[in-house]
C-alpha positions in Angstrom: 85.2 101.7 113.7 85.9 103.5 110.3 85.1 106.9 110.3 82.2 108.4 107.9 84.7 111.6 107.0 85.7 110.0 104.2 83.3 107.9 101.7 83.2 106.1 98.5 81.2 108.8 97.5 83.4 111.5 98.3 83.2 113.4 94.8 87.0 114.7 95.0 89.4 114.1 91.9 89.7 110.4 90.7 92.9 111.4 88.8 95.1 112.3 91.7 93.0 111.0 94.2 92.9 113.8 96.5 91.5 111.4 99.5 92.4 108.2 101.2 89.2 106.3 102.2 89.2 103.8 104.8 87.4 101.0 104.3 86.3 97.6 105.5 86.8 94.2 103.5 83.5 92.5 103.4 84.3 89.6 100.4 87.1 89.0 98.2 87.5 87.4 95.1 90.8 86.8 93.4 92.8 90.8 93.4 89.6 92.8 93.8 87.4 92.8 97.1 84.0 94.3 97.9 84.2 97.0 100.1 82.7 99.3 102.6 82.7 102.8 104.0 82.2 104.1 107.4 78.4 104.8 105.8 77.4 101.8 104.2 78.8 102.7 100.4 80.0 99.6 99.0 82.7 99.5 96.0 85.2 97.0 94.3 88.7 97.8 95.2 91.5 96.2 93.9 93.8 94.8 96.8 96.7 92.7 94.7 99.3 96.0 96.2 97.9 95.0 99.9 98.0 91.1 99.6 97.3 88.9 101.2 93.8 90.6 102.4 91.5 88.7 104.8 87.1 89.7 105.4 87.5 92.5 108.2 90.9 94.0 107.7 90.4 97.8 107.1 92.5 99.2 103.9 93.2 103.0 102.9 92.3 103.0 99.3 93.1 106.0 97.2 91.1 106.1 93.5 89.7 102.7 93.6 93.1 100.9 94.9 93.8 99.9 97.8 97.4 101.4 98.9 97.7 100.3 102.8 96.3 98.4 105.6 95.3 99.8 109.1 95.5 98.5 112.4 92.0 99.3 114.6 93.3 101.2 117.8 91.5 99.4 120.5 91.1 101.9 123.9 
């Protein structure tokens, strides 16, 4: 579950990218993939750092990019 804390939207710098925004793979195509927030905000992100990227995985992206993947905690 991705947590709406943290959005595409979230109007911090773009420079230095003051936030890391998790968010859900919904469709790739070739180093860029469609993605979405915790409330529905959709954005292209590029994933070429993060490859190989599958629909589903959950990235951190930081100013457009995605820099990491994350592993769902299941309780």
């Amino acid at each position: 579950m991705l947590s709406p804390s943290c959005t595409l939207d979230h109007d911090g710098c773009v420079v230095c990218s003051d936030a890391g925004v998790p968010v859900r793979v919904v469709s790739i195509e070739g180093d860029d993939a469609l993605c979405e927030d915790g409330v529905g905000n959709r954005s292209g992100i590029a994933v070429e750092l993060v490859a190989p990227v599958a629909v589903g995985d959950i990235l951190l992206t930081h100013g457009g990019v995605a820099i990491g993947k994350v592993e769902e905690v299941r309780e």
